[in-house]
C-alpha positions, 0 to 999 in steps of 0.5 A: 519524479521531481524534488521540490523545496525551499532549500536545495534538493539536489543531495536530496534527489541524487540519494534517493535516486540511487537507493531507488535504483539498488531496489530496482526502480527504474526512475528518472529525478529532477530538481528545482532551482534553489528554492523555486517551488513557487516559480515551479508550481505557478508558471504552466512551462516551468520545467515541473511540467514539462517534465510530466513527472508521475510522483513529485515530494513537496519539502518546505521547512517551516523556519525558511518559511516564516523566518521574516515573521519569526524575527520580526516581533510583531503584536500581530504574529500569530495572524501573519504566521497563519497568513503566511501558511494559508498563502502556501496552502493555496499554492498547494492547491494550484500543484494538486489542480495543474498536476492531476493524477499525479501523486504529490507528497507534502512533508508535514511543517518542521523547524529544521533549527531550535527556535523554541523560546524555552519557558515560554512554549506553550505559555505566550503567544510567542510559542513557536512550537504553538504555531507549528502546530497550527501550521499543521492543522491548517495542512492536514485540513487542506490536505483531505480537500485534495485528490492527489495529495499525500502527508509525509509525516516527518516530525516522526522522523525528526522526533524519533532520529533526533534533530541533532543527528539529523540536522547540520548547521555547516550544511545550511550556510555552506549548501542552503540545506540543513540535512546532515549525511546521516539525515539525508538517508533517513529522509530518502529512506522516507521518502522511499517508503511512501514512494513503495506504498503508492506502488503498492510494494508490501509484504502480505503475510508474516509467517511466525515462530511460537516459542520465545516468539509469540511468547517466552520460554519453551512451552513443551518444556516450561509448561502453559503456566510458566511461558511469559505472556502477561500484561505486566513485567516480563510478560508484557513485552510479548503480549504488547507484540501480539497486540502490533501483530493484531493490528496489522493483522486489522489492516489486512496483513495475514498471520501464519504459524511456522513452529515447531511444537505440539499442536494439541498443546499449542492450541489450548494454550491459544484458546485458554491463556488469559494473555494471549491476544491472538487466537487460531482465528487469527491465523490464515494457516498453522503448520505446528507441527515437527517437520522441517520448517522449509517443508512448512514455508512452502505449503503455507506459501501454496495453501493461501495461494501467495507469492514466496517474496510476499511472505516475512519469517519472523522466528527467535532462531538464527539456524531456522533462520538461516534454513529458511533464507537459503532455500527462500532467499525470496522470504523476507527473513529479518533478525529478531531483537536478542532483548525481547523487551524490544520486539514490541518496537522492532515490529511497529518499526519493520517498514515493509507493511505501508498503506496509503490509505486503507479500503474496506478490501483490506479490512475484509482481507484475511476473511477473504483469504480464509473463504478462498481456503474454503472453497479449495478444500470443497474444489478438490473434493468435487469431481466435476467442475461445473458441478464445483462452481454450481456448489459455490452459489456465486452472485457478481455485482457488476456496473459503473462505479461511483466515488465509494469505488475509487479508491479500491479501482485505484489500489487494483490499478496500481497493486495488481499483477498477475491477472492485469492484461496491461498494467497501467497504473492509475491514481484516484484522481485517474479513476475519478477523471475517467469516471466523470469523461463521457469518452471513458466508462469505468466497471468494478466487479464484487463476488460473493459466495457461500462462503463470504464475500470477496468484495471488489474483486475485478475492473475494467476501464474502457476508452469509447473512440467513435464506433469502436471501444478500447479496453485499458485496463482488464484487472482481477484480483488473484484471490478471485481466479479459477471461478470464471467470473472474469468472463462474467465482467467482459459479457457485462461490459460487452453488453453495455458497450453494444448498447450505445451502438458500438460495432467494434471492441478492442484489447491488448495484452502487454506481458511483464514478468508477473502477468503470465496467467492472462496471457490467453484470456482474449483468444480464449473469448473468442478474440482475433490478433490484429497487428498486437492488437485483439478485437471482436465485432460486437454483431456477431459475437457470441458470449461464453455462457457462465449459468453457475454466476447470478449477475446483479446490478 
């Protein structure tokens, strides 16, 4: 990882560097000289390069930037400000060309010092906060031109924390860097949030409590008419709650009930209230029910097929709290807010749901999730398995993927981990170069059945060397697992492979700690071990047939 800027960034890299390392990220940090990020981003043997770094932060402040232009009074200003920025953009386009499929975060423009010209903000062409405005929407602009170039909103930061709390005038004369000791950690705090994003590191499901959760007071006692849900007073914080909660529910994060209640009661109150945003088809599972909420915790885990530390408990009650941590301290349990008027805040605040970008997967997310559920229920009912996928009237859509499929390829690379023969991890600008190499081909695989479409579902990378073919990446989704359409994307990518006249194909296996599930799948297709190394030859290979999956291109 390398810290790039305008102002010193050791303290900067040092700090995040050793938060990174109490969330086990193994990373090596590197820093440029004091403000030589132009040198840096210019110069092909600059130590940038030479350190190949997988994600670099871009800080520039705007004052550093324009000071010259700021002070120098000029009739012309507000050219010379834009000229100056569209120089710096340029040279944001030379660091997005030099370092592809590296991820680069840029800080949106900021002044880290008051130069507003009080009355005459947004009232002179002198208005210097006008100006950071259009900074801005020449970055944003330049920005969706890139492939591997990300925003760090941190006007937000700056604008929520305080500038005052954030910034130290000691700091810039004595160190050339403006950031107090309390902005330094909410800066790398920042940072490490967009750090985890792009791995791909978020909690998938938020378990939730009823009662003085989803709304106030206890139904059982106060009754439906008297809980406070309303869109004005009291009410209105709970509802504005279940309105944060509905959009991250749209953004693909899963909703579950954990409560202990009167179904029947909890049910009709979900259905009839006038202000209840969320309805029970907003919830992947509900255990409403009067057994211990640890019992539930775990069959909610095991219903939606999901990981223990994918899941948030979020109830008003510091004893079930406390029950559910003990026995899960996997789960992800924050403390409510006592004052329910801040719920509404505490949720939009809780920064362990970030996206890079959002695909069409995530949107679909908890239908998916739902179908799955389905298609366990019909599994369990079946005797026969074969007899269960027949049920399932699986189509795959498999071929080489165009630039629609980029992103989602990506997110898969970087995201998946169970069924991933080698985890190697890839930015879209990855997926896009590999796409466009002649050495390289690139499948996805989408599945639908009966029950709904699972969308993209699988992928393959293949490295073509002479007459022998590379697998780089084998990547299905856990939701897919259990209807062999795995098999489905090998034979395909065998199949095209053989026709441009390669003999020979090869894959790995490389086990971490999450990939158990796929340790078998090459010896289980017939594959032979080889110094580390599977590989079949393609003349006298014979496919495992899979006649309950119609293949389509």
């Amino acid at each position: 990882m390398f810290f790039l800027g305008n102002y010193t960034q050791n303290l900067v890299a040092d700090i995040f560097g050793r938060k990174a390392k109490t969330q086990n990220f193994e990373i090596r940090v590197h820093t440029s000289g004091f403000n030589q990020y132009r040198q840096e981003i210019i110069d092909p043997e600059s130590q940038l390069y030479r350190h190949s770094p997988d994600v670099v932060f871009l800080s520039v402040d705007l004052f550093t930037l324009t000071e010259d232009i700021i002070y120098s009074n000029a009739d012309n200003l507000s050219e010379l400000f834009e000229e100056r920025i569209n120089d710096f953009l340029q040279l944001l386009e030379t660091l997005d060309q030099n370092l592809t499929g590296i991820q680069v975060f840029i800080d949106n423009f900021f002044y880290f010092r008051p130069v507003a010209m009080a009355t005459l903000e947004y009232n002179s062409t002198y208005s210097y906060l006008q100006l950071e405005n259009m900074a801005n929407s020449l970055l944003v602009e330049t920005v969706a031109g890139l492939n591997n170039v990300k925003i760090v909103d941190l006007k937000s930061l700056v604008a929520q924390k305080g500038a005052e709390n954030l910034f130290d005038e000691r700091m810039h004369y004595l160190a050339k860097s403006h950031w107090s000791q309390a902005g330094l950690q909410e800066l790398t705090g920042l940072y490490l949030r967009y750090f985890k994003a792009f791995k791909g590191i978020r909690k998938k499901c938020i378990v939730l409590d009823l009662d003085n959760t989803l709304w106030g007071g206890i139904i059982g006692d106060d009754g439906v008419e008297n809980i406070k849900l309303s869109n004005d007073g009291e009410g209105k914080a709970f509802y504005d709650f279940q309105r944060e909660l509905l959009k991250l529910y749209n953004r693909g994060i899963l909703l579950a009930i954990n409560s202990k209640n009167t179904e029947d009661i909890v049910l009709e109150t979900m259905k009839k209230h006038p202000y209840m945003i969320l309805k029970p088809e907003h919830f992947i599972s509900m255990k409403i029910n009067w057994n211990n909420k640890a019992q539930n915790m775990k069959e909610i885990a095991d219903e939606i097929n999901i990981s223990l530390d994918s899941l948030v408990f979020l109830d008003d009650s510091e004893f079930e709290r406390e029950i559910i941590s003990s026995q899960f301290p996997e789960i992800y349990v924050p403390a409510l807010p006592k004052d329910f008027s801040e719920y509404p805040n505490f949720i939009r605040q809780l920064n362990i749901f970030d996206f890079l970008n959002l695909t069409g997967d995530d949107f679909a997310r908890n239908k998916m999730y739902k179908s799955n559920i389905q298609r366990d229920k019909l599994r369990k009912s079946t005797m026969n398995i074969e007899d269960f996928y027949f049920s399932l009237d699986m189509e795959a859509t498999i071929n080489k993927i165009t630039p629609f499929q980029v992103p989602r390829i990506a997110q898969m690379t970087q995201k998946t981990n169970q069924f991933n023969l080698r985890t190697q991890r890839y930015t879209e600008s990855d997926i896009k170069r590999f796409m466009e190499d002649e050495n390289h081909d690139v499948y996805f695989l989408s599945l639908a059945d009966k029950f709904g479409n699972n969308g993209i579902v699988g992928t393959a990378i293949v490295n073509l060397d002479g007459g022998t073919a590379f697998i780089d990446s084998f990547i299905f989704s856990c939701r897919a697992l259990g209807r062999t359409a795995e098999t489905a994307l090998l034979n395909f990518l065998i199949d095209d492979v053989e026709k441009k006249g390669i003999q020979k194909l090869e894959g790995e296996y490389l086990s971490t700690k999450k990939n158990m599930p796929c340790k078998d799948f090459y010896k289980d297709h017939g594959f032979k071990e080889e110094n580390g190394k599977w590989h079949i030859s393609l003349n006298n290979y014979e496919q495992k047939q899979i006649p309950w999956i119609k293949v389509v291109n």
